[in-house]
N, C-alpha and C positions, 0 to 999 in steps of 0.2 A: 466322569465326563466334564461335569461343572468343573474340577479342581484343574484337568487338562485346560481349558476354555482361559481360569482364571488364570494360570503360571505362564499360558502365551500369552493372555495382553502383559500382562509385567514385564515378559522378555522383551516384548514390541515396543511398550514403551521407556521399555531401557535404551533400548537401539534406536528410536526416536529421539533420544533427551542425549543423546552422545556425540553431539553432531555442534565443535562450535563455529559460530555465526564468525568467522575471518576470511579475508584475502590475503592468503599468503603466499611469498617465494622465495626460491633459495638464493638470487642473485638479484642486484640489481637494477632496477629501468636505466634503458638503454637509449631512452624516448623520451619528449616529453610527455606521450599517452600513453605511455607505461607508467606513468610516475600516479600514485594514489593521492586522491582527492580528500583534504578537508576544506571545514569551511564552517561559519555560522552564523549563514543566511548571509551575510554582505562581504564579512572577508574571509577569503582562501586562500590555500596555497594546495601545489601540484608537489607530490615529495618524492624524490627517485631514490633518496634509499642508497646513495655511493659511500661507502666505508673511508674512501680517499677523499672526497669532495663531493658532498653533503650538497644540495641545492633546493629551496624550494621558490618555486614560480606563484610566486604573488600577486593576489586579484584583489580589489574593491567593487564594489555591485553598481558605487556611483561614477566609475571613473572611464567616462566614456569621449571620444570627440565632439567636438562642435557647442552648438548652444540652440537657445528656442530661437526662431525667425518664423515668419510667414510663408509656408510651404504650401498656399492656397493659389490656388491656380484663378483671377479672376474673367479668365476668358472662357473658362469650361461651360459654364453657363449658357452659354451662347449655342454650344455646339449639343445640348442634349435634345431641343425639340427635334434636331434632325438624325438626331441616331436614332430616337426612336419610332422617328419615319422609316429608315434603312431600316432596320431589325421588324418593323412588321411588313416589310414589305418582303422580308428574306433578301436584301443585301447584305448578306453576312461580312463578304470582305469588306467593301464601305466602308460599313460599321465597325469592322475592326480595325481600320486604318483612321477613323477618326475617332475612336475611342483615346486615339493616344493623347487627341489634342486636349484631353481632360487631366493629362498627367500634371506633375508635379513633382520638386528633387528627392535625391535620393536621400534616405535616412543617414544616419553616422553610426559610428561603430564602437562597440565596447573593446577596453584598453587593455593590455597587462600593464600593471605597475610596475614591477619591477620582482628582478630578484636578491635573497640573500644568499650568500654563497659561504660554508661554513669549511673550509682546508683543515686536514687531521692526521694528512699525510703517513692515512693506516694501508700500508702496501699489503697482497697477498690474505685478505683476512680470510679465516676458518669459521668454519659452524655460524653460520651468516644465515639469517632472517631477518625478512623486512616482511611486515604487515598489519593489517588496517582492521581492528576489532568493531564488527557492527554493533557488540551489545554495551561500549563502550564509547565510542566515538572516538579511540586513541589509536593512531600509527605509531608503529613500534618497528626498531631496526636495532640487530642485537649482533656481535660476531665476536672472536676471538683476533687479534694481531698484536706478535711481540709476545705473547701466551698469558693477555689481559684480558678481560673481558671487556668490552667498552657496550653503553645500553642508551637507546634514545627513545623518547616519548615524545609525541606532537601533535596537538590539538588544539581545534578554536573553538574558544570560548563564549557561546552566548551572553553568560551573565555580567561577564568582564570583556566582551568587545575585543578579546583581544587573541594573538594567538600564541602557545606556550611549548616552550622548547625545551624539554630536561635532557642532558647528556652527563653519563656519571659512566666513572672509571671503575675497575673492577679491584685497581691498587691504590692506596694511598697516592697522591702527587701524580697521577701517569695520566691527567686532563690536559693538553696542547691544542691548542686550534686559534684559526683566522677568522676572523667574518668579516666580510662587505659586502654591499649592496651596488648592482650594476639592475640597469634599465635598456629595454628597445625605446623608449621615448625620450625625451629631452630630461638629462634628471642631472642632478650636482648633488656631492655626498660631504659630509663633516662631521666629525667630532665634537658635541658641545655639551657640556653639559654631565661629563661621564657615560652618555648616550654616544651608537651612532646613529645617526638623522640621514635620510635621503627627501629630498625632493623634487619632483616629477610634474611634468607638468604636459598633457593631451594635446596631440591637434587641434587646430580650430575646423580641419575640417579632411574628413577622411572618406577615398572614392572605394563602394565596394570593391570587392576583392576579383571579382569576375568584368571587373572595367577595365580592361588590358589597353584601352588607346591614349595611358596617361602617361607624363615622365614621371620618376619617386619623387619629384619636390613638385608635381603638380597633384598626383595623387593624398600624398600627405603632407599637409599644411600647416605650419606651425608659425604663431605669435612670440616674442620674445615675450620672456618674465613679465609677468602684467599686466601682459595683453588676454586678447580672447584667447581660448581654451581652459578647461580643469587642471587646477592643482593641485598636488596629494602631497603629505607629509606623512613617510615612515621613517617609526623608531625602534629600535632597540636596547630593551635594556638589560643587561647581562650580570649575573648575581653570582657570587661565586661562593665555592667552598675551600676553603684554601687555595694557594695559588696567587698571582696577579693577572689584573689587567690594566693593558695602557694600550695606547692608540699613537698610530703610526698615519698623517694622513687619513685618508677614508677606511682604516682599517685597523680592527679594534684585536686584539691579540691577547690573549687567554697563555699563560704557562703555568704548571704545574697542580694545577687543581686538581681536586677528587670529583668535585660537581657542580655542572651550572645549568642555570636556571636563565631562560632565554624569552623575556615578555616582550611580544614587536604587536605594535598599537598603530592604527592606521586614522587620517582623518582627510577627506578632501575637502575642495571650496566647492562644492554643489549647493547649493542654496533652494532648488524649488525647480518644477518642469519649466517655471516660465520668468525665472531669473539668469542671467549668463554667466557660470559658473568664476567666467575668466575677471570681467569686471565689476561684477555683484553679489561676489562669492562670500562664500565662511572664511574665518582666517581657519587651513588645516592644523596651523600648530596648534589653535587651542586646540581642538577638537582632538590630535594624539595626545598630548598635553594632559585634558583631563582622563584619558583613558587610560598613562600610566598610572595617574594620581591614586586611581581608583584602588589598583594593583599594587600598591607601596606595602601595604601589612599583612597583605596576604601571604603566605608559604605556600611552597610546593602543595603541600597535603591540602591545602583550603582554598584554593585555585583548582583543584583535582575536582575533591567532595563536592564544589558550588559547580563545577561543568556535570560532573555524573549527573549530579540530582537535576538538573536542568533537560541533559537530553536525555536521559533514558525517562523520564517523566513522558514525552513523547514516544520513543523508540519502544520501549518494555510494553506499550497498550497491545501491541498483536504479536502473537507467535504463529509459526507454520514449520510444523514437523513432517517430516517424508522421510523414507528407508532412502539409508544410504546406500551405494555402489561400492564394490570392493576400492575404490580408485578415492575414495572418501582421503585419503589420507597424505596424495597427491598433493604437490605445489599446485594453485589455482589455473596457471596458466596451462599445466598441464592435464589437466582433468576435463580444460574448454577444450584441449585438442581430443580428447577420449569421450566424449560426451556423444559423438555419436556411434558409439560402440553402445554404449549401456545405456545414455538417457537417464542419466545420475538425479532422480528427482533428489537427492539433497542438494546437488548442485543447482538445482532452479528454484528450491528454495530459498539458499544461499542471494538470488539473483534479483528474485520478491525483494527478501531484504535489504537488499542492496538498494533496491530505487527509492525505497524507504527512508534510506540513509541519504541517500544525495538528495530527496527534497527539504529534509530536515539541514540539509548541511547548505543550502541556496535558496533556503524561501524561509524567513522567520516574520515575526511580526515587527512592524517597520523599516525590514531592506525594501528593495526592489524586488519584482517577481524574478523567479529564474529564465536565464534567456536560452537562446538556442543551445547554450555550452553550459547550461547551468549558473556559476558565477567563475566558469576556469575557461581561459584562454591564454594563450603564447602567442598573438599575432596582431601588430597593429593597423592590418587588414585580415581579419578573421575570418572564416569561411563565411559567406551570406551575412557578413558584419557584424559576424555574432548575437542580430537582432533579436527584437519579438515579432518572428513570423505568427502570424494569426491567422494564417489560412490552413492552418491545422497544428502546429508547432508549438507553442503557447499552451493551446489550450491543453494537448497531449500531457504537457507536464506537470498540469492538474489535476488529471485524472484520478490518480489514488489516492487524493487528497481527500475526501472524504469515505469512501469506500476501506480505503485503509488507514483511518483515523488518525487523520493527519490533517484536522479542519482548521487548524491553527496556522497552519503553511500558505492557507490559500490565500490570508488578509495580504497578503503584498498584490498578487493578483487582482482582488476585490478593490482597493485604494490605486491600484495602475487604471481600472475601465471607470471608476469614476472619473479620474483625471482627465483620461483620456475621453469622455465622453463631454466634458467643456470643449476642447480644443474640436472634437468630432459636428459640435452643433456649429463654429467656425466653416466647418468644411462645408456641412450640410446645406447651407446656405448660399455659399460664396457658389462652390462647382455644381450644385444640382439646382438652386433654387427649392428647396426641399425644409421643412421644418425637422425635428427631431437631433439626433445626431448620427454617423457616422465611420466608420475606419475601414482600412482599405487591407493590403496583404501584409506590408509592414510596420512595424513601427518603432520606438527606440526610449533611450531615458529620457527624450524632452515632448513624448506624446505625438510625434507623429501622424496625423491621424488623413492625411490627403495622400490620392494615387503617389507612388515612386515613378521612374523612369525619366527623370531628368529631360520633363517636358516633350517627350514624343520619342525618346530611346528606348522605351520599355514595351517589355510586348507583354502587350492585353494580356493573357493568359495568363500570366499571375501580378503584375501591376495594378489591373483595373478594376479587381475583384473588389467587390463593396460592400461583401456581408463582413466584415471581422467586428465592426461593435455587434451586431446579432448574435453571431457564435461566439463572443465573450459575452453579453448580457444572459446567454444562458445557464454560465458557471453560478452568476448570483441567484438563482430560484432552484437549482441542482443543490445549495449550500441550504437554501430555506425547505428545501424536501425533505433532506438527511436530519437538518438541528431543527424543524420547525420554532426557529427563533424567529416571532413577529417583531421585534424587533429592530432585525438586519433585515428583513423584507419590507416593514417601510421606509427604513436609512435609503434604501435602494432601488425604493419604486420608481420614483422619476429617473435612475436610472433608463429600466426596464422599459419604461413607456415609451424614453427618447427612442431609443433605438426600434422599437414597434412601429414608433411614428413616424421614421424614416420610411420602416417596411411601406405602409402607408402608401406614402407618396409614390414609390415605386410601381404602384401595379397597374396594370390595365387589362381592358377584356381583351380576351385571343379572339379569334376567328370561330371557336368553338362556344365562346360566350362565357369562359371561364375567367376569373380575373386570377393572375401571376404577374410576379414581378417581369417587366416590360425588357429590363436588360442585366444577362447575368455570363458568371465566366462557370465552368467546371474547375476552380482550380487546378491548373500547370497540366488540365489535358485539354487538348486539340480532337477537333473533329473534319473529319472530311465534308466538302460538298463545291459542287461542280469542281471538280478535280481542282479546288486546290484546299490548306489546313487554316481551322481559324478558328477562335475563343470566343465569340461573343452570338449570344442567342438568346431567346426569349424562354421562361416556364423551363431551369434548368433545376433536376432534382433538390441536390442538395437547397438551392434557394427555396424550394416547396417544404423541406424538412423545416428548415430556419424560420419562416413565416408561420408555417402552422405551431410552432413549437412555442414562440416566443408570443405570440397571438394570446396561445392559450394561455403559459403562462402567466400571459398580462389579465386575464382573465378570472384567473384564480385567483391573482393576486390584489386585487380588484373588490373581489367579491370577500375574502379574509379580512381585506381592511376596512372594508366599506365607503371606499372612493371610488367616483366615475362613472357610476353607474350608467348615462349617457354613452359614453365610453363604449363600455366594454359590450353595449348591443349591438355599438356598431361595428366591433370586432367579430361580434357573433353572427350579423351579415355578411360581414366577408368571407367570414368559412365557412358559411352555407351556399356560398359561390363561387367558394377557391378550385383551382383546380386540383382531379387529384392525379395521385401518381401515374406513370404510363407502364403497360406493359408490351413489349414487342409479340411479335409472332412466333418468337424460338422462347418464350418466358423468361425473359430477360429485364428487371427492372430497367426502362430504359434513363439514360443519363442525362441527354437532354432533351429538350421537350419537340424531336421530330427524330427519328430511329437512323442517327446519322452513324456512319463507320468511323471509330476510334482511330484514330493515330498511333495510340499503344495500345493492343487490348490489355496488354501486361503492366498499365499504369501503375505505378507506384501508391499516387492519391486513391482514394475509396472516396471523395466525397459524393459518391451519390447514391454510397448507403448508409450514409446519416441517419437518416430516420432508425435506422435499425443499433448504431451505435456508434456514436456514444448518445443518442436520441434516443424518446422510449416510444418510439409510435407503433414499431415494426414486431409482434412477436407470433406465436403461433396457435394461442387460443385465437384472439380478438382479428387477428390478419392474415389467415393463413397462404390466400392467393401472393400476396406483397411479400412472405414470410420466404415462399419456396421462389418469387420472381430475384427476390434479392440473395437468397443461397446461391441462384443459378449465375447470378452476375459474377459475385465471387469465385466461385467457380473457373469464372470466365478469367478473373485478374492472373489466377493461378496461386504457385504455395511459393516462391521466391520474391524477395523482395529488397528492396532498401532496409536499413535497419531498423529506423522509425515506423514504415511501413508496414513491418512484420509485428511491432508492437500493436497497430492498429486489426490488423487478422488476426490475432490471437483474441482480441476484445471480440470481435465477430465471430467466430467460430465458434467462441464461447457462448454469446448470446443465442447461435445456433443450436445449441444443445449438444455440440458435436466435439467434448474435449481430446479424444483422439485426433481428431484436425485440427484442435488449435497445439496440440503435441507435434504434429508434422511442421508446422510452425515457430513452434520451440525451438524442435532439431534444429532447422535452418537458422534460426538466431544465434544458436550457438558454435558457426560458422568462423573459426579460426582468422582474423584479422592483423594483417602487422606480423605475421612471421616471417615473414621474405617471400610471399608470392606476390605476383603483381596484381595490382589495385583494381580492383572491377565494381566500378561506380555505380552499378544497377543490382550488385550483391552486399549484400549488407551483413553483418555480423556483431564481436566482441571483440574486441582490442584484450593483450593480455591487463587489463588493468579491471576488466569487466565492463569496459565504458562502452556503449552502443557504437558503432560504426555505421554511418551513410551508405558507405565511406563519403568523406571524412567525420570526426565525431560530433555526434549530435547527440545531446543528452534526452531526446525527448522518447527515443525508444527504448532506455532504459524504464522510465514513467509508465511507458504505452504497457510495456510486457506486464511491471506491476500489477498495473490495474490489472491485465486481461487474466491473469492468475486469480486474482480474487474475483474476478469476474464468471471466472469456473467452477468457485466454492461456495457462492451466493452471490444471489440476483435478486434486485427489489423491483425494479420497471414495472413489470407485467401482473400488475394484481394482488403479490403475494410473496412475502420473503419464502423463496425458494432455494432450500439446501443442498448443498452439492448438483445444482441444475447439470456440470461438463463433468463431471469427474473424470478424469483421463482412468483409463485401465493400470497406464504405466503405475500410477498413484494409490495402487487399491488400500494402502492401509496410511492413516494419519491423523490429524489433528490440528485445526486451527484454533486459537483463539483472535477477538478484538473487531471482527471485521462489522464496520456498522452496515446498514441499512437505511435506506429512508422510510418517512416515520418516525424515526429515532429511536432504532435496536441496533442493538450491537448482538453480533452471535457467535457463538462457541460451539464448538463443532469436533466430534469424534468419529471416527471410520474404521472400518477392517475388512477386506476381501471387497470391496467396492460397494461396500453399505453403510449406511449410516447405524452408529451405533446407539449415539447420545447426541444431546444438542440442550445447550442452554441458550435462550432470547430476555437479553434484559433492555427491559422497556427504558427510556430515560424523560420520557412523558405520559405513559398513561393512555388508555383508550383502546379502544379497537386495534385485532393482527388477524390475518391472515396467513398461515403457513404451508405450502405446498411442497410434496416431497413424490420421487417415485414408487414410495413403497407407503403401507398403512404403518403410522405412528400412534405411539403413545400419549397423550399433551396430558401434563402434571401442571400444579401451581397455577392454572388459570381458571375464570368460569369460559362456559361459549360466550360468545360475542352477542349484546343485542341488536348490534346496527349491525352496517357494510361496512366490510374491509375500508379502513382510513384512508383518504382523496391519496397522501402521499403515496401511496403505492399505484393509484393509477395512471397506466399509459394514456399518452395524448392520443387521441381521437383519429386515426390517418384516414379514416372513410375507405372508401371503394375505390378499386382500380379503374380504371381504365383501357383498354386495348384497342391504339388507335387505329391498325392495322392488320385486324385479326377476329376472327369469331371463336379463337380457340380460349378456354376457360382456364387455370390453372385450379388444378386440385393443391389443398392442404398436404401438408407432412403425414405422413402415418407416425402417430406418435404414441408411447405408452403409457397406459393407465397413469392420471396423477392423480392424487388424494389431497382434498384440501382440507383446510380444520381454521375455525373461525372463532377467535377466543378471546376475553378482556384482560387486558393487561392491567397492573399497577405501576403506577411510577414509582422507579428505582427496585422493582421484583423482577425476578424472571421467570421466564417458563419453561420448565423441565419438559424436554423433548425424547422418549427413547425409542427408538430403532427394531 
């Protein structure tokens, strides 16, 4: 029996380890969202893979419209003692019609720079693949035409800034092709140098894309050479293996080679969030200039070796194995269309890693954070500007940044909310009279941090929302959970404070003697009251989440450093009188603070089960009433969604304990986008390219799904690294390794038949764990624990409900036996866990 036992895990995990990490297809992108993403953190390109004419769609992270100005509204000020008259007085419309006069202009938008276009005039090609290696970080497009083999490679390079192009023949001499470079924005192209050069150069000011009462030269706005907007310089430099090249005009021409070697190096005049790119810029040439320089000695092979060693140093820390589907061996695109046939868990592994890949390919150290498209766009009016929405968008595309150990991604993030948190104490003061700092729904690469809506065009509902530095100040003590680096928790105390100390200012006592913040939006949902729809209310959940969360964490962090002490009791007053969450009379956490009727109940946003996740207030030991009020709300949203949106249910379901529902969730993500049916903007999906779908593409539920996957395989919130907490059934046999914890463990994880088999937790500081499972384990390699379970694992404090309208109680979950085990760890040991 034992010998049966051991020759199936061998089979299992043969058939686990057979599975490789590509996107591939037999034809190619027809689209530009069909075309496959690289990048390295600041430049990308989109690659579609044409045997006949080659194109890749070029991005920079800095290459955006406009410049820094005063987007402070100095009249807002004026207008807040009276809203916060209207709003407790329940003049809801009022107060929403003159919430506007707090606005301020619209953000600007991120750029494409341009394309190179490489002609090879291969007619009819055979045995044609194009695809995108996750465990390498290389696109590859391979075919037969004229009965040659022709092979391309392309990848951007971290360590060399740059991005690399090999195309080699499969005969002697049979290398031909064109390159040039064309642009949607202002650009001029030449020859110099043996290079070709383009240069580009942004609007000075560009109207969202949903501002339809503009003409195209009032919408977008352009300085001549010199003037305001960004500049960018790309080059090309093209290395050959036999053959010549010479240049014709703007276009460089390649004959008879065997193989070339294609290095395009990018640099703009961005200078600083609060320099104007146009007049007080970088020169671009240097900045490509020394990017080729860098690149002069290197070869193929040593451009290759220096990118492996760089991203798979990141990529290779997590694995995640799942049985494949007989469909396993499917083109990608068609395996999304078959996904809901079988539920291909290799395919959703494949999907994990994928969001893996795009945060490593759009968020390194020293770009910009990734925006709503990541760092890939085609439009110089982008969908939503291609912004940093921060009323849940943003932050979504951090999410598996530390969970799936990828903590190095998020310093572009952490260095954007500092930034942004000077320009934020600007706002704080000017439109509220308010000390602290700041940010509003949007924001952009020169920190935007005051209401949008172009002075009274924006409707409240997502314009006037004023938690986005709170819900970004809490990605920095989420970073100090996971890496307990004191360190980066005092670089970013005053951060944290700022933004607490806004909270601050915002609150007043309700009518019930609770103190909540005085005025708040439900992000982009509407509520009903006296028959008509309107965003702005008093004590609205999510801002209950935000305050209590960031409170405490200011709290903790506080007490860790030993500053404030004054401080942080008078934070410990406040939420000894904060209000707490509400429950209706059907158990329904309610969303705003009076059981008003929704406008969608099918909303797309969940912010008002925040506390529950991506928050750690909400779980089902410590809150059982709040645990089953906010399953029931969910419930309520339903299982379709937006793309992004579905990324966010899955996180929830997941913390729900319920990975069978966050699997019904899956399905629906894996909803065929882009094949020829018509567009249904309230169903979200995957593009054949694997890119998330709104529709249109937003990269932030590729992130969101990320996360919610490992959020089914371990969970540290609630007390206690908790192993396989969702495990889906689909999933019953597998293996993760890499995924950390807060605290600072990382954990390894084996499975078969929906059990845990083994498990390793390696400490990376030391001290006190906690480990809860559904079943009794074996704990090797540790002694028991003398103290409590380490602070980093515990949930923030949400208190008692409320039920403002009701005498009915809500019972807890019926849930099953867990086993905890409480043991001292070593720094850099782990603890042998068996099943």
């Amino acid at each position: 029996m034992r010998l049966f036992a051991c020759l199936l895990l061998v089979f299992t995990t043969t058939l686990l380890q057979s599975q490789p990490l590509q996107l591939w297809y037999d034809s190619p992108a027809n689209a530009w969202i069909e075309s496959l993403p690289i990048g390295n953190g600041s430049f990308g390109a989109m690659i579609t893979g044409n045997a006949d004419v080659e194109t890749l769609y070029l991005n920079h992270d800095t290459f955006w419209s406009g410049a820094p100005k005063d987007w402070n509204n100095p009249d807002a000020a004026q207008h807040i003692p009276e809203l916060k008259r209207l709003i407790a007085g329940r003049k809801y419309a009022e107060a929403d019609a003159l919430a506007r006069k707090i606005q301020g202009p619209f953000n600007q938008s991120y750029q494409p720079l341009g394309n190179l276009i490489l002609e090879f005039g291969h007619q009819s090609p055979v045995a044609y693949r194009r695809d995108l290696d996750l465990e390498t970080g290389i696109a590859s497009v391979r075919y037969t035409a004229g009965g040659i083999e022709y092979k391309r490679e392309m990848w951007a390079s971290f360590p060399d800034k740059a991005i690399v192009i090999r195309l080699t023949a499969g005969m002697k001499g049979q290398l031909s092709f064109k390159a040039r470079f064309e642009s949607l924005v202002k650009y001029r192209v030449r020859a110099e140098d043996g290079l070709l050069k383009m240069r580009c150069k942004a609007p000075k000011h560009v109207e969202p894309s949903y501002r339809g009462q503009f003409t195209p030269e009032q919408a977008v706005q352009y300085d001549d050479w010199g003037g305001e907007g960004m500049e960018a310089e790309t080059w090309v430099d093209i290395r050959l293996k036999g053959g010549t090249l010479t240049f014709d005009g703007g276009t460089a021409k390649v004959e008879g080679a065997t193989e070339a070697l294609l290095i395009i190096a990018c640099g703009t005049s961005y200078n600083g969030r609060d320099r104007s790119a146009g007049l007080e810029g970088k020169d671009p040439i240097a900045v490509a200039a020394a990017c080729l320089a860098g690149t002069k000695s290197l070869s193929y092979k040593s451009l290759k070796k220096r990118h492996l060693k760089d991203y798979q140093s990141l990529f290779g820390r997590v694995e995640l194995e799942l049985p494949a589907a007989p469909t396993q061996n499917l083109p990608t695109d068609q395996r999304i269309i078959r996904y809901a046939e079988n539920e291909d868990p290799a395919l959703a592994a494949l999907l994990f890693q994928y969001g893996r890949y795009l945060l490593i390919s759009s968020s390194r150290t020293g770009s910009q954070p990734a925006n709503l498209q990541g760092i890939w766009s085609n439009d110089i009016r982008p969908p939503w500007s291609s912004n940093y929405t921060i009323n849940i968008n943003t932050e979504m595309n951090y999410w598996p940044a530390e969970p799936c150990n990828l903590t190095e991604t998020a310093e572009p993030l952490f260095s954007f909310i500092k930034d942004l948190s000077e320009n934020g104490k600007v706002t704080a003061k000017v439109n509220y009279q308010l000390d602290g700092w700041v940010a509003h729904h949007n924001a952009d690469l020169w920190g935007q941090s005051a209401p949008v809506g172009d002075y009274g065009d924006g409707d409240p509902v997502w314009a006037n929302w004023p938690m986005g530095g709170a819900w970004l100040s809490t990605h920095l003590y989420e970073h100090f959970l996971y890496t307990q680096d004191r360190q980066f928790l005092a670089q970013y105390y005053p951060v944290l404070k700022g933004a607490a100390r806004f909270l601050q200012g915002m609150l007043a006592e309700n009518r019930d003697g609770y103190l909540e913040p005085f005025f708040g939006i439900s992000p982009e949902n509407k509520f009903k009251f006296e028959e008509k729809t309107m965003a702005v209310s008093p004590g609205v959940a999510m801002d209950l989440g935000l305050c209590r969360d960031l409170f405490n964490y200011c709290i903790r962090a506080s007490e860790s450093l030993g500053l404030d002490e004054a401080w942080r009791e008078e934070l410990k007053g406040i939420l000894s009188k904060f209000q707490p969450y509400r429950i209706n009379g059907r158990g329904i956490l309610m969303e705003w603070g009076e059981d008003f009727e929704e406008t969608d109940p099918h909303h797309r946003h969940l912010s008002h089960l925040y506390a529950v996740y991506p928050g750690n207030e909400v779980n089902p030991w410590d809150t059982p009433e709040l645990f089953m009020a906010a399953k029931n709300s969910l419930l309520r949203r339903g299982d379709e969604a937006t793309g992004w949106s579905m990324g966010w249910k899955t996180n929830l379901w997941a913390r729900f304990l319920d990975g069978d529902h966050a699997m019904i969730i899956l399905k629906n993500l894996f909803t065929p986008v882009g094949y020829g049916e018509a567009t249904n903007y309230s169903h979200g999906g995957l593009y054949r390219s694997m890119l998330d779908a709104h529709p249109p593409f937003q990269i932030d539920g590729n992130f969101g799904v990320t996360a919610g996957m490992a959020e089914m395989l371990v969970q540290s919130h609630a007390g206690a690294v908790h192993l396989l907490p969702a495990l889906p059934s689909r999933w019953g046999t597998g293996s993760v390794k890499g995924l950390r914890c807060r605290g600072g463990f990382i954990a390894d994880m084996r499975w078969q038949n929906g059990r845990l088999t083994e498990a390793r937790i390696l400490s990376t500081n030391g001290g006190p764990l906690r480990i809860r499972a559904d079943r009794p384990l074996q704990i090797r390699g540790a002694k028991p624990a003398q103290g409590p379970a380490p602070a980093a694992l515990s949930p923030v404090d949400a208190g008692k409900p409320v039920y403002p309208d009701s005498d009915t109680r809500l019972e807890g979950p019926e849930l099953p036996k867990y086993f905890e085990y409480d043991v001292e760890t070593v720094k850099g040991e782990r603890v042998k866990v068996k099943g």
